[in-house]
Biopython code that builds the backbone (N, CA, C, O; Angstrom):
import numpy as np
from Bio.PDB.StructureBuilder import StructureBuilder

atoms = [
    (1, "UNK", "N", (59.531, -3.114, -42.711)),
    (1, "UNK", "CA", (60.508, -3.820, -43.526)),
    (1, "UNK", "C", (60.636, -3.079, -44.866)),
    (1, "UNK", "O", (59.694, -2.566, -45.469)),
    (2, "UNK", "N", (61.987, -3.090, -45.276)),
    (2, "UNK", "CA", (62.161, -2.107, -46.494)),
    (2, "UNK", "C", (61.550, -2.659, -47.991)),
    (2, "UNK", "O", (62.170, -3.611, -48.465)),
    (3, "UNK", "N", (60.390, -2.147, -48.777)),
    (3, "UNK", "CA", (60.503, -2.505, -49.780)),
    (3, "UNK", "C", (61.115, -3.847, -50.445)),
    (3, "UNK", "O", (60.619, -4.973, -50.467)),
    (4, "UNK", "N", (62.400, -3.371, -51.004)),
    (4, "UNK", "CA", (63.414, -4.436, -51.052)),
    (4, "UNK", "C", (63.391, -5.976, -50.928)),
    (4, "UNK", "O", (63.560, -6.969, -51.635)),
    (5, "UNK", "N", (63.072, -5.623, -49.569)),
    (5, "UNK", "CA", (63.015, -6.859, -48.725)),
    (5, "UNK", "C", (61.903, -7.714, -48.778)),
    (5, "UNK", "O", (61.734, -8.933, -48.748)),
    (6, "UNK", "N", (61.322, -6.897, -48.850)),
    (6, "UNK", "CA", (59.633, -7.675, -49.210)),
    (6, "UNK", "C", (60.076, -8.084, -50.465)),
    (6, "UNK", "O", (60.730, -9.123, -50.385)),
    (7, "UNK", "N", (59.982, -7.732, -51.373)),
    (7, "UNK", "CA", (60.047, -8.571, -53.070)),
    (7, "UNK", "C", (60.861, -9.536, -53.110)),
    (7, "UNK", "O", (60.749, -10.421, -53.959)),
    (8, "UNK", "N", (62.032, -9.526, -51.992)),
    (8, "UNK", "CA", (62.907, -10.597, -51.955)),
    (8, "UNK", "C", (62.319, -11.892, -51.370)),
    (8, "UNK", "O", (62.307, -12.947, -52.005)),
    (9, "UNK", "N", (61.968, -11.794, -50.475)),
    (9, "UNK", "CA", (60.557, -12.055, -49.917)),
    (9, "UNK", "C", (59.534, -13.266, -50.532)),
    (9, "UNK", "O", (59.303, -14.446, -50.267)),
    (10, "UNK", "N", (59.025, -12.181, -51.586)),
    (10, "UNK", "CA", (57.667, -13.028, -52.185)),
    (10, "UNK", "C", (58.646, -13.037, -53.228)),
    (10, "UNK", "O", (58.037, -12.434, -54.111)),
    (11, "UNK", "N", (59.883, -13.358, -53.754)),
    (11, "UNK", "CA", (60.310, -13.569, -55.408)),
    (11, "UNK", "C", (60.656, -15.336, -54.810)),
    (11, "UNK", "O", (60.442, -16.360, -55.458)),
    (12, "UNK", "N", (61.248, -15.234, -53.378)),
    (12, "UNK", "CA", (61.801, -16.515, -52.770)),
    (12, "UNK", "C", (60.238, -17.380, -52.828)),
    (12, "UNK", "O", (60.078, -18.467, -53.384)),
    (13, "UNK", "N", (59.087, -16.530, -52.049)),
    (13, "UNK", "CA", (58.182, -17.758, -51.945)),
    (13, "UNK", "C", (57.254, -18.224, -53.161)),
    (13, "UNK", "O", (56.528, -19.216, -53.222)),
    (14, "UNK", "N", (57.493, -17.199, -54.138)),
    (14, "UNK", "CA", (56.858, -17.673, -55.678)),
    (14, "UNK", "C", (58.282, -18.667, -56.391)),
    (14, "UNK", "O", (58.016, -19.443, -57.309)),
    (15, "UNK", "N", (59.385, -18.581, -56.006)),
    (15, "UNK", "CA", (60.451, -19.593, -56.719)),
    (15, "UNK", "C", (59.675, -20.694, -55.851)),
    (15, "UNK", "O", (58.760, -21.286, -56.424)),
    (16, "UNK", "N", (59.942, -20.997, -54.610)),
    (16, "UNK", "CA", (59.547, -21.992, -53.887)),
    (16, "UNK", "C", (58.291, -22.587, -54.097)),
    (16, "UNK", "O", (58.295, -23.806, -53.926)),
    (17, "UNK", "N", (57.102, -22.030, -54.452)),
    (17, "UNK", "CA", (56.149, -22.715, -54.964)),
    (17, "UNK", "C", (55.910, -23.248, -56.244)),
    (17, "UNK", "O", (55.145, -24.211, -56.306)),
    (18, "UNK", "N", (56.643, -22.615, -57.744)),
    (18, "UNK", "CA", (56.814, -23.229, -58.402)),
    (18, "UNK", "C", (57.992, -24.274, -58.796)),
    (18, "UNK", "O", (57.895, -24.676, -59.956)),
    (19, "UNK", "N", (58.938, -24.723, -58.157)),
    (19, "UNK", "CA", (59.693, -25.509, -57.521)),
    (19, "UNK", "C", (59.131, -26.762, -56.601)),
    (19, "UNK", "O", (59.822, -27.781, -56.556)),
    (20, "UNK", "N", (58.326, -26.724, -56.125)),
    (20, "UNK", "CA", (57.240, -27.696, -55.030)),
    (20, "UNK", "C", (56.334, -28.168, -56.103)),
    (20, "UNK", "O", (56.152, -29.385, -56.138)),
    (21, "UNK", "N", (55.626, -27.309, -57.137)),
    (21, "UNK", "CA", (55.167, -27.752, -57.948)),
    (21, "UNK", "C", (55.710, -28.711, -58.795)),
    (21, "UNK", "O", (55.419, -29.859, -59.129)),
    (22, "UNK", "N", (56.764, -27.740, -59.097)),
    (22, "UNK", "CA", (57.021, -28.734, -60.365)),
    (22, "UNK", "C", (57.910, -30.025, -60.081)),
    (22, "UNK", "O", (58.499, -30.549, -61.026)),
    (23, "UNK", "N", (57.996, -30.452, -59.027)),
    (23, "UNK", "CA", (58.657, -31.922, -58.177)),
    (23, "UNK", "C", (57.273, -32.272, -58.350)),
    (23, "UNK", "O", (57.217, -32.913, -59.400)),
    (24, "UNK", "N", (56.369, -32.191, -57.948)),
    (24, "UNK", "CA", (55.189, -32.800, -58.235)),
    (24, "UNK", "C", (54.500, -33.068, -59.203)),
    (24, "UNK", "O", (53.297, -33.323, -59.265)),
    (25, "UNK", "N", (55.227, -33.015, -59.938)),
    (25, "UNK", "CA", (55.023, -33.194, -61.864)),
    (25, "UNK", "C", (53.839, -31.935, -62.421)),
    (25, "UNK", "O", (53.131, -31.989, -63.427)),
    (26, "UNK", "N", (53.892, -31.236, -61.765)),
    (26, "UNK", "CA", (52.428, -30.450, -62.357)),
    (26, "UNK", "C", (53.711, -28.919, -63.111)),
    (26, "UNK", "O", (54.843, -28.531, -62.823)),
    (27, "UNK", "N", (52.477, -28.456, -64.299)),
    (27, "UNK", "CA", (53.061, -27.542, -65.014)),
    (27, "UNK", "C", (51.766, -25.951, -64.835)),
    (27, "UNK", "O", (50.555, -25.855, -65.037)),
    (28, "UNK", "N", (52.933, -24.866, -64.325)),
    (28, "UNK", "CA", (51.953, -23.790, -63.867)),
    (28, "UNK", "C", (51.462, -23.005, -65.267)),
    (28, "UNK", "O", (52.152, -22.710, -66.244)),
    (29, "UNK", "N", (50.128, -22.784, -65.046)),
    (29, "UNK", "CA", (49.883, -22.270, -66.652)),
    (29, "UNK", "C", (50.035, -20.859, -66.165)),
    (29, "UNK", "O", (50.053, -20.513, -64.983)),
    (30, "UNK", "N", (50.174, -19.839, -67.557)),
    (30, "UNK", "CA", (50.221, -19.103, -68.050)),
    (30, "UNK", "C", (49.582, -18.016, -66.916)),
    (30, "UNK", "O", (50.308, -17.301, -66.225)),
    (31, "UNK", "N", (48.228, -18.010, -66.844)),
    (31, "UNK", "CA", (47.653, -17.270, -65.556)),
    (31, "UNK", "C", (48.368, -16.864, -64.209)),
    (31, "UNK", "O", (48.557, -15.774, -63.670)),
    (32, "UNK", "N", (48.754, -18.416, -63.810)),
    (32, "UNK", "CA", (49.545, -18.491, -62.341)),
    (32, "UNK", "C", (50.880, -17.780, -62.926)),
    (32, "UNK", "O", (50.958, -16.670, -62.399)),
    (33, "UNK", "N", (51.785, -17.966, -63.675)),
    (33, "UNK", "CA", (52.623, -17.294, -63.309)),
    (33, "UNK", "C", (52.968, -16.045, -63.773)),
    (33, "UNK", "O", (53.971, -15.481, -63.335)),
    (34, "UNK", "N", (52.008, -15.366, -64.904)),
    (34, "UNK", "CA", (51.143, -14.105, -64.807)),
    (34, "UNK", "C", (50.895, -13.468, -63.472)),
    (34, "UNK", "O", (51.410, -12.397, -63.152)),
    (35, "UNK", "N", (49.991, -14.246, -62.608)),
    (35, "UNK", "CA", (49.668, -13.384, -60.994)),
    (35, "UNK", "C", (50.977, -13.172, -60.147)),
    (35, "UNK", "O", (51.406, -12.235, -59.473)),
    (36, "UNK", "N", (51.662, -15.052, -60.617)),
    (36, "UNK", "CA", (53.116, -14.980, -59.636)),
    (36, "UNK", "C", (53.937, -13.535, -59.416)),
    (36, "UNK", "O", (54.303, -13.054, -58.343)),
    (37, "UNK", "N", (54.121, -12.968, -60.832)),
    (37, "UNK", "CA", (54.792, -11.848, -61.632)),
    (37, "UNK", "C", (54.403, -10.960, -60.762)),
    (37, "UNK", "O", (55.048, -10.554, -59.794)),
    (38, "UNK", "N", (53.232, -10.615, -61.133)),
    (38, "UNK", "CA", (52.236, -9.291, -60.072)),
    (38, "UNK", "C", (52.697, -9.422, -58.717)),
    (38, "UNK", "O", (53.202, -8.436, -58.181)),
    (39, "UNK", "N", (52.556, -10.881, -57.874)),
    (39, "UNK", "CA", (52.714, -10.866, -56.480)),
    (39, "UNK", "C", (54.457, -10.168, -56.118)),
    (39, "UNK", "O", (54.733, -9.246, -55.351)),
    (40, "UNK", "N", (55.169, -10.796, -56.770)),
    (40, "UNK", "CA", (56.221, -10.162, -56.655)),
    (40, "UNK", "C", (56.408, -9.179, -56.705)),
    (40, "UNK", "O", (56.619, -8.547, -55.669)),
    (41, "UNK", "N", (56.417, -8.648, -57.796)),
    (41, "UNK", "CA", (56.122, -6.972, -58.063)),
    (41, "UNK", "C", (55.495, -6.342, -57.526)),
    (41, "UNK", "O", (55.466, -5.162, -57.876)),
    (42, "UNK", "N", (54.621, -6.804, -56.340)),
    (42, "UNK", "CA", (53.907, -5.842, -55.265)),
    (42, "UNK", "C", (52.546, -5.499, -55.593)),
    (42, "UNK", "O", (51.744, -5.034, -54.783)),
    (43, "UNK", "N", (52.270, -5.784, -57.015)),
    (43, "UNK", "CA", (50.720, -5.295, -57.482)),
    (43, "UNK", "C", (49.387, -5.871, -57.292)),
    (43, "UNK", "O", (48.372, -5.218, -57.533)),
    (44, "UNK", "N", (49.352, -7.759, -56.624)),
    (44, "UNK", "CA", (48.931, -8.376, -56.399)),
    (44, "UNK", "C", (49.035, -9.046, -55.076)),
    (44, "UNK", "O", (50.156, -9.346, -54.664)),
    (45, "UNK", "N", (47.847, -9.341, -54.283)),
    (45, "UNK", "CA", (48.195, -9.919, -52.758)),
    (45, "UNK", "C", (47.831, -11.997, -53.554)),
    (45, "UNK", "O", (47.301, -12.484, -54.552)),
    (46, "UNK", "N", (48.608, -12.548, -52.169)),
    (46, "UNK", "CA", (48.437, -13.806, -52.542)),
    (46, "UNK", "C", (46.681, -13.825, -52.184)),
    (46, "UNK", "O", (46.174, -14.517, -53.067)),
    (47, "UNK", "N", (45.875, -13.453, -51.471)),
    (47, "UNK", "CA", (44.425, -13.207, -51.201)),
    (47, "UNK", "C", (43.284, -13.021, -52.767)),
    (47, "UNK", "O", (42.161, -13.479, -52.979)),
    (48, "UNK", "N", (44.062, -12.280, -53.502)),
    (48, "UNK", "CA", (43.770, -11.749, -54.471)),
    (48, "UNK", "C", (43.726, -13.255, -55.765)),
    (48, "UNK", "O", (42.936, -13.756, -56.565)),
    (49, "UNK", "N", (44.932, -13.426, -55.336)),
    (49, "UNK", "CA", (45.321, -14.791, -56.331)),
    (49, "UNK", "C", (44.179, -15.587, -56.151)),
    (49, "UNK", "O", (43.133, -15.448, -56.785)),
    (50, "UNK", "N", (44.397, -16.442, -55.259)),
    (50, "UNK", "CA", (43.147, -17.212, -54.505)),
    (50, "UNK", "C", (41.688, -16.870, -54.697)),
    (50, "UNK", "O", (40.883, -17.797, -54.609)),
    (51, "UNK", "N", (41.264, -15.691, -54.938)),
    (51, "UNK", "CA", (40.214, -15.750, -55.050)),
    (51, "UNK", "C", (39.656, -15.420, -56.323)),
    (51, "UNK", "O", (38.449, -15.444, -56.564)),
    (52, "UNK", "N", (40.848, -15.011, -57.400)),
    (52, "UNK", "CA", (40.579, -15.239, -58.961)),
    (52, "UNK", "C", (40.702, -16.405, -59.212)),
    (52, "UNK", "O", (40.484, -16.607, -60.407)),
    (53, "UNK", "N", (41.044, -17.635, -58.447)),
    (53, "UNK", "CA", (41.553, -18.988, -59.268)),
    (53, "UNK", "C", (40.279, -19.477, -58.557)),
    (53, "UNK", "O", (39.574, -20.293, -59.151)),
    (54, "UNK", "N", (39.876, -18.978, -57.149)),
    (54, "UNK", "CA", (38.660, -19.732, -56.654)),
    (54, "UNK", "C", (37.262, -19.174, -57.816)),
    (54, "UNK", "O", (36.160, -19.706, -57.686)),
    (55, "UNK", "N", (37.438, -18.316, -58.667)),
    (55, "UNK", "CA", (36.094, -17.364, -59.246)),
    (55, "UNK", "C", (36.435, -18.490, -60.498)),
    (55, "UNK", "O", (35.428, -18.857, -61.104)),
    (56, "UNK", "N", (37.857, -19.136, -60.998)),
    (56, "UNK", "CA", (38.201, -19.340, -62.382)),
    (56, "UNK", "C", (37.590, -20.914, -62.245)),
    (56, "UNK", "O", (37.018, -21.390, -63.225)),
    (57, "UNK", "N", (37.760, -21.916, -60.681)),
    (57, "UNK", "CA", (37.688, -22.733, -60.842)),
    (57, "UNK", "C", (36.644, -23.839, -59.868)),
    (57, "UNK", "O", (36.714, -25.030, -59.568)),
    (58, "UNK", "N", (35.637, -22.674, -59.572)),
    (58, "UNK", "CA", (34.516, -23.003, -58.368)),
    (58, "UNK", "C", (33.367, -22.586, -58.805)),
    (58, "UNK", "O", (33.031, -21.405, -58.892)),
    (59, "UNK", "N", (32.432, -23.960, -59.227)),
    (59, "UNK", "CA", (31.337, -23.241, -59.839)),
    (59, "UNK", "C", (30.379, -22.764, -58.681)),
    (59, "UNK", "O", (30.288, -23.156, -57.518)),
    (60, "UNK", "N", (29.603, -21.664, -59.466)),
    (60, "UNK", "CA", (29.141, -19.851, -58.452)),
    (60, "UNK", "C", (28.328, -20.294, -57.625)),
    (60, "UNK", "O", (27.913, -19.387, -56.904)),
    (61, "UNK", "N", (27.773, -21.582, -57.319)),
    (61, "UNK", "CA", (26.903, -21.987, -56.512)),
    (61, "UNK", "C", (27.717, -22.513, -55.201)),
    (61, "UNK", "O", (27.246, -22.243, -54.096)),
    (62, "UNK", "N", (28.792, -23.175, -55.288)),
    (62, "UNK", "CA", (29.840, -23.304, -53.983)),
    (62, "UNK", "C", (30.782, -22.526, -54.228)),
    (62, "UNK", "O", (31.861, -23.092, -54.401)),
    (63, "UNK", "N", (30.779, -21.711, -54.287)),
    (63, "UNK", "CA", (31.530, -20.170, -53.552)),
    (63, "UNK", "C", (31.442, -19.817, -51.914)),
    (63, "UNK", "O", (30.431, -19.629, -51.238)),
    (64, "UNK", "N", (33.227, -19.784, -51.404)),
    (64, "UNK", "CA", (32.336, -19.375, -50.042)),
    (64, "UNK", "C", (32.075, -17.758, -49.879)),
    (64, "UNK", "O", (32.566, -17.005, -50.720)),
    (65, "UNK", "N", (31.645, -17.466, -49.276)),
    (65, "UNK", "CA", (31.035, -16.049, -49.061)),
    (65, "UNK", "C", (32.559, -14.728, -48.275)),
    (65, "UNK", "O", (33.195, -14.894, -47.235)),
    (66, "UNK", "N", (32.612, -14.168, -48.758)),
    (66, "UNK", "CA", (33.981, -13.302, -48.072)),
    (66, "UNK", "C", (33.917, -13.132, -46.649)),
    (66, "UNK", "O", (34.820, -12.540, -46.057)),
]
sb = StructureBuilder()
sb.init_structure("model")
sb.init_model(0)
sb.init_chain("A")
sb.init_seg("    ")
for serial, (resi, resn, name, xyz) in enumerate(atoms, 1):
    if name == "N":
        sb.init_residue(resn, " ", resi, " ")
    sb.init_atom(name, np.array(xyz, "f"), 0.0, 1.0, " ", f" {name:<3s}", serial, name[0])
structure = sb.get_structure()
């Protein structure tokens, strides 16, 4: 799949998640849509996301193991 297409891609499923969010009254901080940015732009996997927000918001004793 061309480039292109991909960013079109993840620009649709990062609108769509902060859109789902924000019907749900919640407000994305600064971080999330910092990574959002990256995912789009290709520099960041959603894998990646997930497991900085799991390091930001799981204390180190229940961590699951990769």
């Amino acid at each position: 799949m061309p480039e292109l297409e991909l960013r079109k891609r993840r620009e649709r499923a990062a609108r769509n998640a902060m859109a789902s969010s924000a019907l749900e009254g919640l407000v994305a901080s600064k971080v999330l849509q910092e990574n959002l940015h990256r995912y789009v732009e290709g520099t960041t996997s959603l894998e990646q996301i997930l497991k900085a927000a799991q390091a930001r918001h799981t204390p180190e004793s229940s961590k699951m193991p990769d």
